[in-house]
LUMLOBA-48719 format. One record per residue: residue in three letters; chain; y, z negated, x of N, C-alpha, C in turn. Coordinates in Angstrom, 2 decimals. Layout:
<gudrens>
 code unit     n_y     n_z     n_x    ca_y    ca_z    ca_x     c_y     c_z     c_x
  ALA    A       Y       Z       X       Y       Z       X       Y       Z       X
...
</gudrens>
This chain:
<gudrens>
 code unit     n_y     n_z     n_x    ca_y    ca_z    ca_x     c_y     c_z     c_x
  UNK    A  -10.26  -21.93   -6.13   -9.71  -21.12   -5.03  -10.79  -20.81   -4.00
  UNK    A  -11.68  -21.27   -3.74  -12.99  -21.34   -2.71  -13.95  -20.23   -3.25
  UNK    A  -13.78  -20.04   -4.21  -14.73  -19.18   -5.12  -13.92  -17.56   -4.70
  UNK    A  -12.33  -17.43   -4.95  -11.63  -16.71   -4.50  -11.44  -16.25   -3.25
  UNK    A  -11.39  -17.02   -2.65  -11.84  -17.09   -0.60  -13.28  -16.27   -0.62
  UNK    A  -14.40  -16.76   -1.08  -15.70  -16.59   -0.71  -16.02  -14.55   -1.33
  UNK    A  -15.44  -14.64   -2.50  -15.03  -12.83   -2.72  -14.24  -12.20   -1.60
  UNK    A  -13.12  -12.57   -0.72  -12.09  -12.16   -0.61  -13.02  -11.82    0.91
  UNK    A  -13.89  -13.10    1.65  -14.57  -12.95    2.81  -15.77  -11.47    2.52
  UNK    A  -16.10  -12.14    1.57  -17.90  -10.74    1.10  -17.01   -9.62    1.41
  UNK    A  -16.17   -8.99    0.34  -15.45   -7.91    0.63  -15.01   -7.66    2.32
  UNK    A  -14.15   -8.67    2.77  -13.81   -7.92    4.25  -14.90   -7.84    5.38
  UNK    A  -16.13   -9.00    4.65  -17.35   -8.54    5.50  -17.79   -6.87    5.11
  UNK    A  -17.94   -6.56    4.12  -18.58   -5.60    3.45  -17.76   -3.92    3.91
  UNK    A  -16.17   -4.37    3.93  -15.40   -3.43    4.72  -16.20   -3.00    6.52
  UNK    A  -15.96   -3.75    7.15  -16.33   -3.66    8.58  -17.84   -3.58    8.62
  UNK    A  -18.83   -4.03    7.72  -20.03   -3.77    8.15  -20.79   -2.06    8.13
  UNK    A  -18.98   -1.17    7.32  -19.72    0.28    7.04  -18.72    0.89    7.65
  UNK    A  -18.54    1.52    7.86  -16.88    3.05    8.71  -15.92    2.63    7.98
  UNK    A  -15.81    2.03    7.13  -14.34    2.58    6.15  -13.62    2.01    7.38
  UNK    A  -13.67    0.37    7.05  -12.69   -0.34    8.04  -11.56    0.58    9.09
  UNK    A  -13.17    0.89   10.07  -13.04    1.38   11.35  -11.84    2.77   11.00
  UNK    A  -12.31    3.35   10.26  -11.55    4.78    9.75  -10.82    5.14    9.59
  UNK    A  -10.00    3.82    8.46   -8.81    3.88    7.88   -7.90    3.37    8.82
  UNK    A   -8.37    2.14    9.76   -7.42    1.89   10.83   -7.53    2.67   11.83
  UNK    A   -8.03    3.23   12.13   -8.32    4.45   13.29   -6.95    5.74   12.52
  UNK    A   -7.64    5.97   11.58   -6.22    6.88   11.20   -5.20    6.77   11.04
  UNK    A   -5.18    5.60    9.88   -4.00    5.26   10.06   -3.25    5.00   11.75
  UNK    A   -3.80    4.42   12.34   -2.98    4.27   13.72   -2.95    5.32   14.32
  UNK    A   -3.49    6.78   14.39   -3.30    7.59   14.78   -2.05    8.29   13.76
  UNK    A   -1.87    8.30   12.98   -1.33    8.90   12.02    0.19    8.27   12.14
  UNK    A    0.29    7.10   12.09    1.53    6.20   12.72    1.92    6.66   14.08
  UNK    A    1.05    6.54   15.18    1.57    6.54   16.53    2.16    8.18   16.11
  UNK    A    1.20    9.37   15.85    2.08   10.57   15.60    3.60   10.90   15.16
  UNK    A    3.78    9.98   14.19    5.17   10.12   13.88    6.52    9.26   14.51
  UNK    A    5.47    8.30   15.19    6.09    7.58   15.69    6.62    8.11   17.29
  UNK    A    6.13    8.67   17.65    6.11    9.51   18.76    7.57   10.51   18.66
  UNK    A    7.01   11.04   17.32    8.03   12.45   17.17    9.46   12.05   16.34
  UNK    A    9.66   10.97   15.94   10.86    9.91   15.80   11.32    9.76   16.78
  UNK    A   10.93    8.94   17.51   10.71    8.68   18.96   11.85    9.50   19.67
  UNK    A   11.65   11.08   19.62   11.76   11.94   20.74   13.21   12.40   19.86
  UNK    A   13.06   12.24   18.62   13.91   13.31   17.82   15.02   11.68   18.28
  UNK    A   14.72   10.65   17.95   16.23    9.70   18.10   16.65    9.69   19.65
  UNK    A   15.76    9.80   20.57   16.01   10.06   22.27   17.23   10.98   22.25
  UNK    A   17.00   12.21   21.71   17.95   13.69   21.90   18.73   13.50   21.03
  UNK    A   19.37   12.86   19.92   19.99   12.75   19.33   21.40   11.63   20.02
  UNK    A   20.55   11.00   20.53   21.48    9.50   21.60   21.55   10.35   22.48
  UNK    A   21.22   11.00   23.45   21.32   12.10   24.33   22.85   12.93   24.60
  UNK    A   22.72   13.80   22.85   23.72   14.60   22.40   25.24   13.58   22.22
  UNK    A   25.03   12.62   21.70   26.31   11.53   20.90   26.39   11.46   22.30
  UNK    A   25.57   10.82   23.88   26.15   10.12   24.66   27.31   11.30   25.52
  UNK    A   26.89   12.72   25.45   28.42   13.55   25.76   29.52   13.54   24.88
  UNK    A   29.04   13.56   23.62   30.83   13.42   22.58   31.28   12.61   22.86
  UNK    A   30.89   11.04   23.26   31.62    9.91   23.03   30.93    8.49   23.10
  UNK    A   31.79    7.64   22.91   30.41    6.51   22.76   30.06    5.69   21.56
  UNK    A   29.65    6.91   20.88   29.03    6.49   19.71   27.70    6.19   19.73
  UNK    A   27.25    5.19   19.19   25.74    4.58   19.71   24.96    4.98   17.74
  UNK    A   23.87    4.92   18.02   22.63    5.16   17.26   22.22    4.05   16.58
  UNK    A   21.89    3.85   15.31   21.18    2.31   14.40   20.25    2.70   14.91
  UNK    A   19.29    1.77   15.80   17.59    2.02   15.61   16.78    1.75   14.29
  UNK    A   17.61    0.80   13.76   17.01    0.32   12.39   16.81    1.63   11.31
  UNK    A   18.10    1.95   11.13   18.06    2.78   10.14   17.79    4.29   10.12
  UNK    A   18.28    4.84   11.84   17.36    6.28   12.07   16.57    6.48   12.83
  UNK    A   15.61    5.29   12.94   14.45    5.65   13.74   13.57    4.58   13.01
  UNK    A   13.72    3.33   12.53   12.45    2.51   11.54   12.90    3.23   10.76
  UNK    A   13.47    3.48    9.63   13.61    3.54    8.34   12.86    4.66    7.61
  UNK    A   12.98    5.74    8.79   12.37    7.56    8.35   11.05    7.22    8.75
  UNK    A   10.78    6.22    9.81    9.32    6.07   10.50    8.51    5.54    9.16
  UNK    A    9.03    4.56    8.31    8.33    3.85    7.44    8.23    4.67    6.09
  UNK    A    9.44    5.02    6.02    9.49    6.16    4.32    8.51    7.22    4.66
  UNK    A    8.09    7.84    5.99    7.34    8.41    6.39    5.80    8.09    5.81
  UNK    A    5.38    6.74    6.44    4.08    6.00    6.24    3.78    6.23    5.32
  UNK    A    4.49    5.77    4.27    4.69    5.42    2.70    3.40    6.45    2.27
  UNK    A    3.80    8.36    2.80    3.26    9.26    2.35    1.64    8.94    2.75
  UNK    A    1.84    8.23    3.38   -0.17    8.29    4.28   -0.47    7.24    3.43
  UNK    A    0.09    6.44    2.80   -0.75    5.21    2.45   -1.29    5.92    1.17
  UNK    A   -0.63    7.06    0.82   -1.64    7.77   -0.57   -2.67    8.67   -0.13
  UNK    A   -3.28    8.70    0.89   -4.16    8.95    1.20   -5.11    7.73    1.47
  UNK    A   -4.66    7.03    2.51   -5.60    5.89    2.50   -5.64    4.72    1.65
  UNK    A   -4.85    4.83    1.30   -5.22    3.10   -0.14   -7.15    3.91   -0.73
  UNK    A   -6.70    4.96   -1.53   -7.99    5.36   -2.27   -8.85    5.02   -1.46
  UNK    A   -9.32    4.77    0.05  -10.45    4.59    1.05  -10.54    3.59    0.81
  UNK    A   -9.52    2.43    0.34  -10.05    1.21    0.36  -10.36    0.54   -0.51
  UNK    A   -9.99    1.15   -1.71  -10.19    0.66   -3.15  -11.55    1.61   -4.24
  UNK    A  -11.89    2.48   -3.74  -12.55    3.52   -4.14  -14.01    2.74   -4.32
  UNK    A  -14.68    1.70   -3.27  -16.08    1.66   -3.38  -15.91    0.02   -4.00
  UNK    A  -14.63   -0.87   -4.65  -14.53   -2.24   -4.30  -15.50   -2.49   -6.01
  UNK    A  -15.49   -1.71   -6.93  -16.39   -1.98   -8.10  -17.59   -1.04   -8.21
  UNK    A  -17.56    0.63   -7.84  -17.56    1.89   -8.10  -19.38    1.35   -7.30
  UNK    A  -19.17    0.57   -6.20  -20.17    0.64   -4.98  -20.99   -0.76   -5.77
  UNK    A  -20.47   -1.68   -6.18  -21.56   -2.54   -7.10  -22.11   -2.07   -8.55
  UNK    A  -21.52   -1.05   -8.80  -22.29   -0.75  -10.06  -23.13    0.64   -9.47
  UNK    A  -23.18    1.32   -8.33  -23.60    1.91   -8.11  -25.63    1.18   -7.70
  UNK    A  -25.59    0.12   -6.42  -26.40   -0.33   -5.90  -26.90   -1.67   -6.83
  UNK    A  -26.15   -1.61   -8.21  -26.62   -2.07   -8.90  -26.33   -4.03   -8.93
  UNK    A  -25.75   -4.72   -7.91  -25.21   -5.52   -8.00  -24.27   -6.49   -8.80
  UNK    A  -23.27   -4.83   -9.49  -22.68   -5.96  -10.36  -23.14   -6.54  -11.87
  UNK    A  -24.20   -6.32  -11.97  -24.89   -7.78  -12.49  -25.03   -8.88  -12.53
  UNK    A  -25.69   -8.50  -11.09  -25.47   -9.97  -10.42  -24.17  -11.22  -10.31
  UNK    A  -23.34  -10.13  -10.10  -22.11  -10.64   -9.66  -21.27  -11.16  -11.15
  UNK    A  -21.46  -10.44  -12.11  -20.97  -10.65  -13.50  -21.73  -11.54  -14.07
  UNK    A  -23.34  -12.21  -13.90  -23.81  -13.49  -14.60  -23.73  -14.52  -13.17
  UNK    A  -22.77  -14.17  -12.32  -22.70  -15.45  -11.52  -21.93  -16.48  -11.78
  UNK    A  -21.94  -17.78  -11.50  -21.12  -18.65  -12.02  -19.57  -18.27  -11.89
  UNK    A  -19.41  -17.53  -11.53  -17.91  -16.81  -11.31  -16.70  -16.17  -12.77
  UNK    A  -15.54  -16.56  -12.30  -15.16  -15.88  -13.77  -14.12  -14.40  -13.28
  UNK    A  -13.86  -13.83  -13.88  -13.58  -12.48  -13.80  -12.31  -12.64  -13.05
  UNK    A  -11.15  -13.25  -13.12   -9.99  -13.36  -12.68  -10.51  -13.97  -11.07
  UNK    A  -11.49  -14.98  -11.13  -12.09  -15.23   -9.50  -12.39  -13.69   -8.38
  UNK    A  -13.09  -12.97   -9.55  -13.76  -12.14   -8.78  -12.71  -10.78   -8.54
  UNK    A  -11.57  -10.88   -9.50  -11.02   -9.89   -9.46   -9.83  -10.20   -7.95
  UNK    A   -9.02  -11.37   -8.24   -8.24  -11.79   -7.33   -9.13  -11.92   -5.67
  UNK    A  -10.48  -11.74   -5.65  -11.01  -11.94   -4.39  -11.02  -10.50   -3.85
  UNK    A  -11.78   -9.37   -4.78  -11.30   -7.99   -4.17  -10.00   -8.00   -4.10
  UNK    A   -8.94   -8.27   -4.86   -7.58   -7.32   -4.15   -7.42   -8.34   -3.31
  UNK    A   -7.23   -9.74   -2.59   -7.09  -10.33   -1.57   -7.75   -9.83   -0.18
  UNK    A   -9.48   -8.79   -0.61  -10.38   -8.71    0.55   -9.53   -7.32    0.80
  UNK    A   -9.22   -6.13   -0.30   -8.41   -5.39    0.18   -7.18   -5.54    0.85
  UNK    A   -6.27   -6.65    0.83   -5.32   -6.68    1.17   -5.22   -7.03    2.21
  UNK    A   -6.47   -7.73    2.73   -6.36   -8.45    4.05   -6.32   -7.18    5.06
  UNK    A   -7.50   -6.09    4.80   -7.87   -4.92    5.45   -6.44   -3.85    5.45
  UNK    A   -5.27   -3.87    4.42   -4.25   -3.46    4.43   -3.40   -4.28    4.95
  UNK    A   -3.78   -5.70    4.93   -2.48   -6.25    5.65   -3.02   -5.53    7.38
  UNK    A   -4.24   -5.61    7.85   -4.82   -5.09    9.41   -3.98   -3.96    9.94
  UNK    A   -3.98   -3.03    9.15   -3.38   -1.77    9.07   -1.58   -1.68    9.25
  UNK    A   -1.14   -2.46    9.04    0.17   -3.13    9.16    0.71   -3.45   10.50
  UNK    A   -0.77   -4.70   10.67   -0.42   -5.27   11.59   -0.60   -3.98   13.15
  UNK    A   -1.48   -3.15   13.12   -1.56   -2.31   14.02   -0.55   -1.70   13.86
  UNK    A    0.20   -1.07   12.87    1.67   -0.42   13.23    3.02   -1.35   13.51
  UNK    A    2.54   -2.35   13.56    3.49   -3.69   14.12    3.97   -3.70   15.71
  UNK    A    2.82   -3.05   16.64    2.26   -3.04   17.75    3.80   -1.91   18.20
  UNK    A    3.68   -0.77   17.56    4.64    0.40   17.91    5.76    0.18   18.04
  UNK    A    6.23   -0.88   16.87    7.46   -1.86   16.14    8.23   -2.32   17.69
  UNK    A    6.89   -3.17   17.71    7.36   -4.32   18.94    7.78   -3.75   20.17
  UNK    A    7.32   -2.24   20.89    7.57   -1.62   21.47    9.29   -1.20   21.98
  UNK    A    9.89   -1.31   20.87   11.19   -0.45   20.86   12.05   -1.92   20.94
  UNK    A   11.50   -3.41   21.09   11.91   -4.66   21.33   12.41   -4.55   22.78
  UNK    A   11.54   -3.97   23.80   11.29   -3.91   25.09   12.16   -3.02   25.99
  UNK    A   12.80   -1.69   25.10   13.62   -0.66   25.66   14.99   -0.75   24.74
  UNK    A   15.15   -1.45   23.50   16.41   -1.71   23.04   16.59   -2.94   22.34
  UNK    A   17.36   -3.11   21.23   18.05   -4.24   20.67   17.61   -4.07   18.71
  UNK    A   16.58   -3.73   18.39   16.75   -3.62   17.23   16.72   -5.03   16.27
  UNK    A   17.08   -4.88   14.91   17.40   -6.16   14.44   15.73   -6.31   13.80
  UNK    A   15.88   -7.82   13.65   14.15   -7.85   13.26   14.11   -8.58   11.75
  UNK    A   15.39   -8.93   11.09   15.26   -9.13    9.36   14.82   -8.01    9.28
  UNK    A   15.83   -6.43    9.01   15.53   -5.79    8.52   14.26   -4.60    8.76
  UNK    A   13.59   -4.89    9.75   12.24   -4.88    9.79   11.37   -5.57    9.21
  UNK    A   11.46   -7.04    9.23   10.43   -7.64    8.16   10.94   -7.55    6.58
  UNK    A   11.69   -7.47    7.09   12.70   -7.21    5.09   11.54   -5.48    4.70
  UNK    A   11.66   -4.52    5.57   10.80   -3.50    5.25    9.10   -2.99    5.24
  UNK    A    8.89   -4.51    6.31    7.74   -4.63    5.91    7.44   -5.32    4.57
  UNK    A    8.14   -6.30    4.25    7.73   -6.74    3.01    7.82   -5.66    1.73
  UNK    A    8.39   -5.08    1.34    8.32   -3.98    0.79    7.51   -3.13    0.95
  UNK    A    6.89   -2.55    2.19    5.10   -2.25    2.07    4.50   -3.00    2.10
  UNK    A    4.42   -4.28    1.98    2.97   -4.99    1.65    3.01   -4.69    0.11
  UNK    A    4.49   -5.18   -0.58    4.49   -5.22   -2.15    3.90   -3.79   -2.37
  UNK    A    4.65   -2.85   -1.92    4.24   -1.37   -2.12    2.25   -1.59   -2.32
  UNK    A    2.01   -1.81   -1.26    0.70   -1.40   -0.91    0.24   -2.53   -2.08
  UNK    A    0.33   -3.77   -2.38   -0.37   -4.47   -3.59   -0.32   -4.13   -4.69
  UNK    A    0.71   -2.74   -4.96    0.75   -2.06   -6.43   -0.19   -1.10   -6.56
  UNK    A   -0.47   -0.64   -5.19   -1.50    0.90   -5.16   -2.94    0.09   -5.03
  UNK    A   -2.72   -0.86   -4.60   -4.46   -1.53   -4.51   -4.78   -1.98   -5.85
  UNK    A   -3.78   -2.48   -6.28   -4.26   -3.06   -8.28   -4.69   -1.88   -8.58
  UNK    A   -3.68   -0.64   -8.78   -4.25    0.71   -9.46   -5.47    0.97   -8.84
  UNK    A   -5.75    0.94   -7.77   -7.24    1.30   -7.48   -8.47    0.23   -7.55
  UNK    A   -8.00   -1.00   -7.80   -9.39   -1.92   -8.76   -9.32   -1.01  -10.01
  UNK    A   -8.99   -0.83  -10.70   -8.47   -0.61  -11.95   -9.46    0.60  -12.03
  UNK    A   -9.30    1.91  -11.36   -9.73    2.76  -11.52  -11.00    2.86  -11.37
  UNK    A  -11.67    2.18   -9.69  -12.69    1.90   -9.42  -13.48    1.12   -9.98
  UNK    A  -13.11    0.44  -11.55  -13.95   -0.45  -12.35  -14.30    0.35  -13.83
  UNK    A  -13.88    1.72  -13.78  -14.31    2.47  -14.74  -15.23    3.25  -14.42
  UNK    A  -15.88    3.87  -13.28  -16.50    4.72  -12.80  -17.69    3.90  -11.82
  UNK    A  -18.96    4.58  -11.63  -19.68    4.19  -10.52  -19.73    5.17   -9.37
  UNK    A  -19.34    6.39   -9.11  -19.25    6.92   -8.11  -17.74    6.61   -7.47
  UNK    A  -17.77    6.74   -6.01  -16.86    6.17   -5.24  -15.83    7.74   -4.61
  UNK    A  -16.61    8.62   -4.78  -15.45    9.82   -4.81  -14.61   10.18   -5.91
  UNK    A  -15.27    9.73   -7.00  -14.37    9.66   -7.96  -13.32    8.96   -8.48
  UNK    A  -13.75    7.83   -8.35  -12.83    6.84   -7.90  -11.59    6.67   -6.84
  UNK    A  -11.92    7.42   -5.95  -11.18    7.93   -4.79   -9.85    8.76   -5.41
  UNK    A  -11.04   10.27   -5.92   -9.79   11.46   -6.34   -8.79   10.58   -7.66
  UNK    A   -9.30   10.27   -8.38   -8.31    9.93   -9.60   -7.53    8.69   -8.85
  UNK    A   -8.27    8.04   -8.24   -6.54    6.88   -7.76   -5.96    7.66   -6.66
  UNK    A   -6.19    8.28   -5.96   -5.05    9.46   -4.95   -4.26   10.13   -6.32
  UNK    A   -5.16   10.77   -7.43   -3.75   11.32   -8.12   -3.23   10.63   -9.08
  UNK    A   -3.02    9.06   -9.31   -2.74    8.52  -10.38   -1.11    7.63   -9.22
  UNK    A   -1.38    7.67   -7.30   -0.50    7.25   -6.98    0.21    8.96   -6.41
  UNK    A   -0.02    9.82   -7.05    0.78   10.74   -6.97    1.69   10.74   -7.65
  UNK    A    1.18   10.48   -9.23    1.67   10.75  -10.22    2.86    9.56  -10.06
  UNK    A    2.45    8.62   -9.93    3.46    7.50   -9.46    4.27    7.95   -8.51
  UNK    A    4.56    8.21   -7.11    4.97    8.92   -6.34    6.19    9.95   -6.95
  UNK    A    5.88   10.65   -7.94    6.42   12.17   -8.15    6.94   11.76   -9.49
  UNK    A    7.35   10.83  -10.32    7.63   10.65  -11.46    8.61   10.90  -11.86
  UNK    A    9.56   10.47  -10.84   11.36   10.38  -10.28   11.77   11.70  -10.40
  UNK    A   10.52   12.27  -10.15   11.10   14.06   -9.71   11.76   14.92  -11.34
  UNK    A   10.87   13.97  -12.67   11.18   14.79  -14.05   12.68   14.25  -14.49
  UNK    A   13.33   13.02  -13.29   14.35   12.36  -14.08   15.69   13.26  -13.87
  UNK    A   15.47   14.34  -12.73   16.31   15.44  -12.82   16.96   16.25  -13.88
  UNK    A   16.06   16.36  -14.98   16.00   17.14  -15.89   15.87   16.52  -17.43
  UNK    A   15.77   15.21  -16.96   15.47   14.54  -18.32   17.24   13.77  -18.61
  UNK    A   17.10   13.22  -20.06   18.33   12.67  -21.13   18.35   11.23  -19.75
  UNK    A   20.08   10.95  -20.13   20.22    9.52  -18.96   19.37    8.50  -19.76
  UNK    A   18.87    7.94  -20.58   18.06    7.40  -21.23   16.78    7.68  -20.53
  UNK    A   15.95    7.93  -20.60   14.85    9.10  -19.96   14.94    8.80  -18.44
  UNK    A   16.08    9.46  -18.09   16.20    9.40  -16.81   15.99    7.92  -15.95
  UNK    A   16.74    6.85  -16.82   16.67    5.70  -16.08   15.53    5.04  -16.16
  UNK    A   14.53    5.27  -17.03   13.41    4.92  -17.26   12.29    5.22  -16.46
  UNK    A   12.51    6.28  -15.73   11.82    7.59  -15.08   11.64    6.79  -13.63
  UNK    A   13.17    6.58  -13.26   13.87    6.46  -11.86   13.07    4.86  -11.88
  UNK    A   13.09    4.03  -12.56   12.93    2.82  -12.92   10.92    2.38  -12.73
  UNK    A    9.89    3.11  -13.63    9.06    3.37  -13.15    8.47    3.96  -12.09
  UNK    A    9.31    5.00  -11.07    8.76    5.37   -9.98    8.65    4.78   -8.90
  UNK    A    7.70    4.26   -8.15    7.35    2.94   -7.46    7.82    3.45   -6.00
  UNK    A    8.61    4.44   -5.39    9.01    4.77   -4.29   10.84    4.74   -4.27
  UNK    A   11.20    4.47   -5.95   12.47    3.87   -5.47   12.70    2.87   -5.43
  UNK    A   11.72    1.62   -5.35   12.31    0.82   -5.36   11.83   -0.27   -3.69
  UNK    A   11.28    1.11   -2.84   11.01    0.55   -1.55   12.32    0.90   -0.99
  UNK    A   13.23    1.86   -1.58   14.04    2.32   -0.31   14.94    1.31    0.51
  UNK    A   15.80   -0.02   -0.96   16.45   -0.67   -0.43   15.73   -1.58    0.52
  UNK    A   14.62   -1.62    0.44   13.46   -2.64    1.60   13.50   -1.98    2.56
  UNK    A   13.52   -0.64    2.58   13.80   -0.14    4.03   14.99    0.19    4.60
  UNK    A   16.00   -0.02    3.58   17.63   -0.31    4.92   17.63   -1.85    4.60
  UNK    A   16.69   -2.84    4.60   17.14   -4.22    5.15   17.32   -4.94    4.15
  UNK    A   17.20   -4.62    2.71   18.09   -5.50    1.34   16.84   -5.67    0.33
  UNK    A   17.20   -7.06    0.31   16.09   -8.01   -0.80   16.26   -7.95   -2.21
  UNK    A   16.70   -7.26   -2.97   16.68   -7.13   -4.13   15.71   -7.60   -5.29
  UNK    A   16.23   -9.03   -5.96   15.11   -9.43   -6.94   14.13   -8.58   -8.22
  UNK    A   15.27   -7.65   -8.37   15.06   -6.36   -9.51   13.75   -5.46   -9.14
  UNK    A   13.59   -5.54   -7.60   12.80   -5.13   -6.91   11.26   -5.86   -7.01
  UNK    A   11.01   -6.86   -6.44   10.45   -8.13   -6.09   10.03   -7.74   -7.51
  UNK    A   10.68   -8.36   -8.58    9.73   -8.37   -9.65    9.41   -7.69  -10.36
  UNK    A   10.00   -6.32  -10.01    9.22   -4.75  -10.57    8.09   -4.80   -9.93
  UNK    A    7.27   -5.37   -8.39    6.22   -4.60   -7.78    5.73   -5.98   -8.18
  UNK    A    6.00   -7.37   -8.65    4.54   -8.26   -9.00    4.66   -8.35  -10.17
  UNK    A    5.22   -7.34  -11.48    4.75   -7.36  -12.69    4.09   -6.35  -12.44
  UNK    A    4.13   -5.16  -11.47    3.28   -4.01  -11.78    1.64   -4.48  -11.06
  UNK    A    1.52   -5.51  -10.09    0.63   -5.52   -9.48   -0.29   -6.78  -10.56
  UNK    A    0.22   -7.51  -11.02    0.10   -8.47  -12.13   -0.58   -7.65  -13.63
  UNK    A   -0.25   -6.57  -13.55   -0.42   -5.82  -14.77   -1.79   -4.80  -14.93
  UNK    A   -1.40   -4.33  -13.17   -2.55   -4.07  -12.71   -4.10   -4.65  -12.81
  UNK    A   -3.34   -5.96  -12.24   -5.03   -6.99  -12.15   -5.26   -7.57  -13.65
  UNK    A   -4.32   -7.78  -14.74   -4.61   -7.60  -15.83   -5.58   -6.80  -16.37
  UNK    A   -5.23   -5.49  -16.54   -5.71   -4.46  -17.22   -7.26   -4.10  -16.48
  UNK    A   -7.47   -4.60  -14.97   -8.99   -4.31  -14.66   -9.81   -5.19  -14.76
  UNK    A   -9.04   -6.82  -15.15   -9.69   -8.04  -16.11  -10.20   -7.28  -17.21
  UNK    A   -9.57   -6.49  -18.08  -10.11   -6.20  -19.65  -11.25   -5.15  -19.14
  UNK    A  -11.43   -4.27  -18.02  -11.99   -3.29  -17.55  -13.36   -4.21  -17.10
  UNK    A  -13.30   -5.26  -16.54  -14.67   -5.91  -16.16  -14.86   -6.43  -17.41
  UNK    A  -14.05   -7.09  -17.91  -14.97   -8.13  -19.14  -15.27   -6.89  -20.64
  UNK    A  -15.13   -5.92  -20.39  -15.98   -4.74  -21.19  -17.18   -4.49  -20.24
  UNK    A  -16.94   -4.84  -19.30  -18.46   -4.48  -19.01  -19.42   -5.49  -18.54
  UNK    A  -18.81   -6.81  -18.85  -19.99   -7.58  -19.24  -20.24   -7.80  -20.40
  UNK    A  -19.60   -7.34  -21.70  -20.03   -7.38  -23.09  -20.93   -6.49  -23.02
  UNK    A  -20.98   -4.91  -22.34  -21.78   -3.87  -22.40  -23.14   -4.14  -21.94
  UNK    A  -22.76   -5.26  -20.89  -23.84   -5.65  -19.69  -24.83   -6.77  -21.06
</gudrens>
């Protein structure tokens, strides 16, 4: 496990010592506070309007977190690729992973230490839209399971898109490339749901079943679903599998 720690540190040193870090949390928090803002204003006038009909009151949970987060969801396919793009792509580039592949280290060490060093830098990113969260503590009553119930569902979310991008970033040595193909491989993930319209109920449930954005929704009205849970750590499990067979081909090559 120390061996796992000591990858997991190099990486989040290696994040902050170049822009990405700075970048991705810079945008991302700009990119959050934006919508968060315009949620914000749209649930204000909406409680506004209800408070002349009557006294019908507003879920904060469910129409003002819930659209805020299904919202995010869309940005994190932009930024995951920033963070996963240089985590192999950038040692075979500067020529390192050599080094790193005849070190006393074994592949599952080195693999579980990048997605831990990524995750830490995605858990950061979290934690800054946590900040906005806590905000709406101060001017109302919102419930706080089903906020962490929906954060947990983007962390899982986000540990499925970071496996796919070791994965990708361990076939390639350039880091834009690596970039474009995992932005469109969590598109393709993203948009999968969309063919189950048109496809046999067979087909269809299979469709609905692989697309990794239905199975955040019940995380974001508040509900723990095991069916869930262990759809996103066989996919993230499967993930770090398949970029095990992706490194240890390239120390046979090596």
């Amino acid at each position: 496990m120390s061996n796992v720690l000591a990858i997991a540190q190099k990486e989040i040193r290696s994040y902050f010592a170049s822009p990405i870090a700075y970048v991705v949390l810079g945008f991302f928090a700009l990119v959050y506070g934006f919508f968060y803002v315009q949620i914000l204003n749209w649930f204000v006038q909406q409680g506004m309007q209800m408070a002349f009909a009557g006294p019908t009151t507003l879920n904060v949970n469910q129409q003002m977190i819930r659209p805020l987060l299904l919202n995010m969801t869309v940005v994190l396919l932009f930024v995951l690729p920033m963070i996963t793009m240089r985590t192999y792509a950038e040692e075979k580039r500067s020529g390192t992973i050599e080094l790193l592949l005849t070190s006393p280290l074994t592949d599952l060490e080195i693999i579980l230490g990048k997605f831990l060093g990524a995750m830490a830098l995605y858990g950061a990113m979290l934690a800054v839209s946590l900040v906005y969260v806590l905000l709406l503590f101060f001017f109302g009553t919102p419930e706080w399971k089903p906020i962490a119930t929906a954060y947990l569902g983007l962390l899982l979310l986000g540990g499925c898109f970071i496996s796919v991008g070791l994965l990708v970033s361990s076939f390639t040595r350039n880091q834009i490339v690596a970039g474009m193909i995992t932005f469109a491989v969590f598109l393709l993930l993203w948009v999968i749901d969309w063919a189950a319209s048109s496809a046999g109920p067979t087909m269809r449930t299979v469709l609905e079943y692989l697309s990794i954005t239905q199975h955040f929704d019940d995380f974001a009205k508040g509900v723990i679903d095991t069916k869930h849970i262990v759809y996103y750590v066989s996919f993230i499990t499967f993930g770090l599998f398949l970029t095990a067979k992706s490194v240890d081909s390239e120390r046979w090559r090596g």
